[in-house]
C-alpha positions in Angstrom: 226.8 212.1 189.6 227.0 214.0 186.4 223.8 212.6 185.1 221.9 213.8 188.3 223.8 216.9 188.2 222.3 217.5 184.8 219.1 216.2 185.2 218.9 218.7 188.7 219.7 221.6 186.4 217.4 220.8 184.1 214.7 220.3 186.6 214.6 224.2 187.3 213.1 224.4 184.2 209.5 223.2 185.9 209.4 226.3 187.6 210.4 228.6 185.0 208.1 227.7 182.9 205.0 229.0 185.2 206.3 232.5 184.4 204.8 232.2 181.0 201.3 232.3 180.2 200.9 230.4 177.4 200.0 226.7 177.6 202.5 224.9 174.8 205.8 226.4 177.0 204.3 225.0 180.5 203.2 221.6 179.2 206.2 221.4 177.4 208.8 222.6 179.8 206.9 220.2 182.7 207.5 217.1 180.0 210.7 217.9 180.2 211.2 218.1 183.7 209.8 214.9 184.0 212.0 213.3 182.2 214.6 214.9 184.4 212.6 214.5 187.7 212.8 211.0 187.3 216.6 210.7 186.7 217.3 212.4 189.3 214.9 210.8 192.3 216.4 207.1 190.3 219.9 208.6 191.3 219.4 210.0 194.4 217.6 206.4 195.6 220.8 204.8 194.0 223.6 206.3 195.8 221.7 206.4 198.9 222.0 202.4 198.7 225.6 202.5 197.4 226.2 204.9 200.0 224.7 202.3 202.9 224.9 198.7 204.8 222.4 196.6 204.7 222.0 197.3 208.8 222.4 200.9 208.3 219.8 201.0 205.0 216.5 201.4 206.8 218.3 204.4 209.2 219.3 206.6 206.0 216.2 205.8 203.9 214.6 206.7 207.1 216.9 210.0 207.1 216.7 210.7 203.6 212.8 210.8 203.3 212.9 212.6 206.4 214.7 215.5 205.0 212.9 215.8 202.0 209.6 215.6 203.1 210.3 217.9 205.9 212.1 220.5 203.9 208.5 221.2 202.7 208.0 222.6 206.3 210.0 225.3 205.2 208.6 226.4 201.9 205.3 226.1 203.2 206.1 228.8 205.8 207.9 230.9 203.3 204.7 230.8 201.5 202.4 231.6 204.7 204.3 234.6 205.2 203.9 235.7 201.7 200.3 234.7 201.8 199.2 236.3 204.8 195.9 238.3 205.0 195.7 237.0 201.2 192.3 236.1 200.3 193.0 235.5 195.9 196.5 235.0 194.5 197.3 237.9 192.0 199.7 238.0 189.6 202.1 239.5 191.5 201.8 237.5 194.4 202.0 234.5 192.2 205.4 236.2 190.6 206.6 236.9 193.5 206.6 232.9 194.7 208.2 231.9 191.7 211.6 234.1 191.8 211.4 232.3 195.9 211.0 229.4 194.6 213.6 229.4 191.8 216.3 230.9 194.3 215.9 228.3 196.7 215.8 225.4 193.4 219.7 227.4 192.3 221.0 227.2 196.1 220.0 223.2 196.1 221.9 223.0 192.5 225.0 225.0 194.2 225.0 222.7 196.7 224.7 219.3 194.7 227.9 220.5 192.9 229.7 219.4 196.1 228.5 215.8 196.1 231.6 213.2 195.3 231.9 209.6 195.7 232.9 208.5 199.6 236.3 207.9 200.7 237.8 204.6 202.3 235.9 202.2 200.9 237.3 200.3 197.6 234.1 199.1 196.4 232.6 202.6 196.1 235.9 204.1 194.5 236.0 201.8 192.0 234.8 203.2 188.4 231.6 202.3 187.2 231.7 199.8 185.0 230.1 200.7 181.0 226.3 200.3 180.4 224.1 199.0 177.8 220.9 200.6 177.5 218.8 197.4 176.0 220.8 195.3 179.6 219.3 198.0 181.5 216.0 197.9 180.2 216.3 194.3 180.2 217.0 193.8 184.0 214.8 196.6 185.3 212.0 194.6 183.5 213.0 191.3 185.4 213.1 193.0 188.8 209.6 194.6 187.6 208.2 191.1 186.8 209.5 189.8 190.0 207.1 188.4 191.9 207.6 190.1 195.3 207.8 193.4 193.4 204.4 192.8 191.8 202.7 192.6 195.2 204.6 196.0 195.9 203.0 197.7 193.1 199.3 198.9 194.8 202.0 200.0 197.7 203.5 202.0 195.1 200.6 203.2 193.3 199.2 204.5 197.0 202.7 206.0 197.2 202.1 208.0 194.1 198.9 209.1 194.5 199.0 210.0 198.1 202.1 212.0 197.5 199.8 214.3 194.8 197.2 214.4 196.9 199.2 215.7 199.9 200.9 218.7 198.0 198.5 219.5 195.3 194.9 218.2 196.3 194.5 218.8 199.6 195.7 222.4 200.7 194.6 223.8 198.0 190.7 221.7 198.7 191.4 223.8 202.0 191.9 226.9 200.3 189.3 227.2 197.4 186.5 226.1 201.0 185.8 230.4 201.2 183.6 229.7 204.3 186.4 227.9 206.6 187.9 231.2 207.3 188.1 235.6 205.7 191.4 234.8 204.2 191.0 230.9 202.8 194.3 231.6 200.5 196.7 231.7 203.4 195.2 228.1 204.7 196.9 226.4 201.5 199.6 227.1 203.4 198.9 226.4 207.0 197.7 223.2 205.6 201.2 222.6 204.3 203.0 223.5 207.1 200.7 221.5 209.1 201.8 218.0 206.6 205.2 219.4 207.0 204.7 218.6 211.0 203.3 215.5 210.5 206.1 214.7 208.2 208.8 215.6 210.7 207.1 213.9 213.7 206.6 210.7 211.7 210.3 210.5 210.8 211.6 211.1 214.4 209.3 208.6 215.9 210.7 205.9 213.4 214.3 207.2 213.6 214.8 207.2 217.6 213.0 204.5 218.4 214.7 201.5 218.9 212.6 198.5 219.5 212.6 195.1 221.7 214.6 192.3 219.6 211.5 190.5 219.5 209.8 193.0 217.9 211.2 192.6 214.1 208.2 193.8 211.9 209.6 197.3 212.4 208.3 198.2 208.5 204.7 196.3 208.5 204.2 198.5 211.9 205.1 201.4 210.7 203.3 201.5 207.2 200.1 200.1 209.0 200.4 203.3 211.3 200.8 205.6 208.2 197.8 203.7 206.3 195.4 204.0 209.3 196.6 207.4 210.1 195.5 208.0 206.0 192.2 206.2 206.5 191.5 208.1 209.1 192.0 211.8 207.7 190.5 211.2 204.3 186.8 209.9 206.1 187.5 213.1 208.0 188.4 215.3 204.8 184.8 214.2 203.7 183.3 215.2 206.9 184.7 218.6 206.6 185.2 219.9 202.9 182.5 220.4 200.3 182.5 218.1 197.3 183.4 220.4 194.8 186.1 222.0 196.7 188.7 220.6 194.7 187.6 222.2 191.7 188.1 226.1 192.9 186.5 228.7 195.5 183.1 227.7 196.8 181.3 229.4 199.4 179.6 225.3 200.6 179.9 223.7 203.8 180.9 220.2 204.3 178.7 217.4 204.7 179.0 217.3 208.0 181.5 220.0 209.7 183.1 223.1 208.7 186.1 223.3 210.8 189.6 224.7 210.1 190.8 222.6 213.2 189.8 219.6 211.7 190.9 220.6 208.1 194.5 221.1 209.9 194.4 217.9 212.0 193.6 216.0 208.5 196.6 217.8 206.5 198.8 216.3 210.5 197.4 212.9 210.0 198.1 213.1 205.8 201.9 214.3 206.9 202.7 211.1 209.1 201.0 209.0 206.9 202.8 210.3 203.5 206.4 209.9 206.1 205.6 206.1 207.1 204.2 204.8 203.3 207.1 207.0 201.5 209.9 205.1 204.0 208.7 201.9 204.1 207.6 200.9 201.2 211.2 201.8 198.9 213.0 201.0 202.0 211.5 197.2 201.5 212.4 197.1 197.9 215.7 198.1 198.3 216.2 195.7 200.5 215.4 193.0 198.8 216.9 194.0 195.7 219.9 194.8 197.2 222.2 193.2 194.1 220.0 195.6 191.4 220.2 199.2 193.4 219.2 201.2 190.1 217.1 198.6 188.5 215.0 198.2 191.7 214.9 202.7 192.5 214.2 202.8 189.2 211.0 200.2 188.9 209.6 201.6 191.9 209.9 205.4 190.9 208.4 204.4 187.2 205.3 202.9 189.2 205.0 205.9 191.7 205.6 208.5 189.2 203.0 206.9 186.4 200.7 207.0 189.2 201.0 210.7 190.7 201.2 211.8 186.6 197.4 210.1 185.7 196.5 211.2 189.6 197.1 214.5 188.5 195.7 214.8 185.5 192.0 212.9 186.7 191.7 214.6 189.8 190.6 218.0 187.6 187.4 216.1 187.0 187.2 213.9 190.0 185.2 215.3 193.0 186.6 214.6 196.5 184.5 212.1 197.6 185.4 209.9 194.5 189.2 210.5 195.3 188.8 209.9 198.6 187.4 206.6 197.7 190.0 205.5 195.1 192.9 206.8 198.0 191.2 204.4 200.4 190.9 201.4 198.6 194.6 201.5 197.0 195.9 202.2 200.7 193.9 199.1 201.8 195.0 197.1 198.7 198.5 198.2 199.2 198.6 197.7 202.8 196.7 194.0 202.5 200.0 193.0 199.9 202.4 194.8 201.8 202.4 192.6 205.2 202.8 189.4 203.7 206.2 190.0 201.9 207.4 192.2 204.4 206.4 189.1 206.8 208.5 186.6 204.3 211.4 188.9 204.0 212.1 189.4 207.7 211.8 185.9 208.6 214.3 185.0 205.8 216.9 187.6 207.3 216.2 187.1 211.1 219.5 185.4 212.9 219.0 181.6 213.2 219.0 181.8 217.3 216.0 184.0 217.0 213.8 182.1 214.2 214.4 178.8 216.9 213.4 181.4 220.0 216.3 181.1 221.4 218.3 184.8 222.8 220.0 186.8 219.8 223.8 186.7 220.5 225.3 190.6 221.1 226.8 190.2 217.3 223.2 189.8 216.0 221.7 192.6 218.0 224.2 195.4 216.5 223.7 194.0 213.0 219.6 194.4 213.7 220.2 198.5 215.4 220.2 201.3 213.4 
């Protein structure tokens, strides 16, 4: 916990650093943090398994995504309301966002003081045992190598680029497209806060539901819904944003319709999507690396965050058709991979009474709930 403390505090430095204006302290300051970023999401997806069951593991990944995904509902409206009747963000205006945003970044690092170990269980109060740095390496590269986790990866590429393209990409594609609305700046938020719904509604679907016992493909279903509902709202992105939009303010239509309604129903359908890949797919993992918790958070956060890093960097020069086109094909790709070791890993944990057809005993139905 002292390592994620540290590497949270040191996060706060990403935001800091956009109150200077000259280049060598933001790219610097952002190396920095993402060295920290990825401590502390390789932390956060460790003790969330140390803290669960392997019955309860799929509910509080489900729950964990949920919150963090959705707590961008909340910035995004805090940023509507400082954005309204905005057309261009001034310096001030932009000033005033970061001491928001850095507030709200000290409150979460207050808080995170507060996190201990969990009571009652021996297992989990027990010290943790001393590390080698070369063993780490060493095992994170096995689980890496690992042949189901090399049919993850194009999951986890999707993950990473779908992830930029949702908070950087897209509301801001909406915003720079002038002739959508008068005051285009305050749609980078709406468009937000529209994900943010998506986000929300996503996660309750998948967390209340409780499905027949014959229905035991919970994740394939559920990532197929968030791939198609992807599919779907990046053919209509195209329809309905100019190419160059992503680029800065244009005063072009789209291809084929200029419509804030639609813009808003593609940033809903980005929002469920981003809430069923982002569960699914590290849920899966964890699952079947449940012996290697940081080896396996930690391979599939070094795959995601490579790919949002080159994402970011590329999609300066890429227009938004060509993005569109490398979003779709790696959420086919991943999507194609997914099923089958999803398909292999259920049917190698299903009870025996339901792999011969026969009715699950009760035992075997509590162990399958949330």
């Amino acid at each position: 916990m002292c390592t994620t403390s540290t590497a949270s505090s040191a996060l706060r430095l990403y935001n800091v650093a956009f109150y200077f204006d000259t280049p060598w302290i933001v790219y610097g300051l952002c190396a920095v943090s993402g060295v920290t970023h990825a401590i502390l999401r390789t932390g956060q997806g460790v003790y969330l398994m140390e803290n669960s069951r392997p019955h309860t593991l799929q509910r509080d990944n489900t729950l964990f995504w949920w919150m963090q995904l959705a707590s961008q509902l909340i910035g995004q409206i805090i940023l509507l309301l400082l954005l309204r009747a905005t057309k261009i963000i001034d310096h001030d205006t932009r000033i005033l966002i970061l001491d928001v945003t850095v507030a709200i970044n000290l409150f979460g690092f207050f808080l995170s003081l507060f996190i201990s170990r969990p009571s009652g269980d021996p297992d989990l109060q027990k010290a943790p045992a001393p590390v080698e740095l070369r063993q780490e390496i060493r095992k994170t590269w096995e689980v890496f190598m690992d042949s189901r986790m090399l049919l993850l990866i194009p999951s986890s590429i999707f993950t990473g680029l779908l992830k930029g393209f949702s908070q950087s990409v897209y509301p801001s594609a909406v915003g720079f497209t002038l002739s959508l609305t008068e005051y285009s700046a305050s749609l980078t938020a709406l468009s937000g806060i529209y994900i943010g719904a998506g986000l929300i509604m996503g996660g309750a679907i998948q967390f209340v539901r409780r499905w027949e016992d014959c229905f035991s493909l919970e994740r394939t279903f559920f990532c197929s819904v968030g791939t198609l509902s992807s599919l779907a709202a990046f053919v209509l992105a195209y329809a309905n944003l100019p190419d160059n939009s992503v680029f800065g303010d244009t005063e072009d239509l789209g291809p084929y319709t200029n419509s804030v309604t639609i813009a808003l129903m593609c940033s809903f359908m980005i929002g469920v999507g981003l809430m069923y890949i982002m569960n699914n797919v590290p849920a899966l993992i964890c699952l079947m690396f449940q012996n290697n918790p940081a080896h396996s958070v930690a391979a599939f956060n070094f795959t995601r965050f490579v790919a949002e890093g080159i994402y970011y960097y590329y999609c300066t020069i890429m227009s938004l058709s060509t993005q569109l086109l490398l979003l779709g094909s790696s959420a086919v790709t991943g999507l194609l991979l997914f099923i089958p070791v999803d398909h292999k890993y259920t049917l190698s944990t299903l009870p025996s009474s339901k792999k011969d057809g026969k009715k699950p005993n009760s035992k075997d139905v509590i162990l399958e709930k949330y």
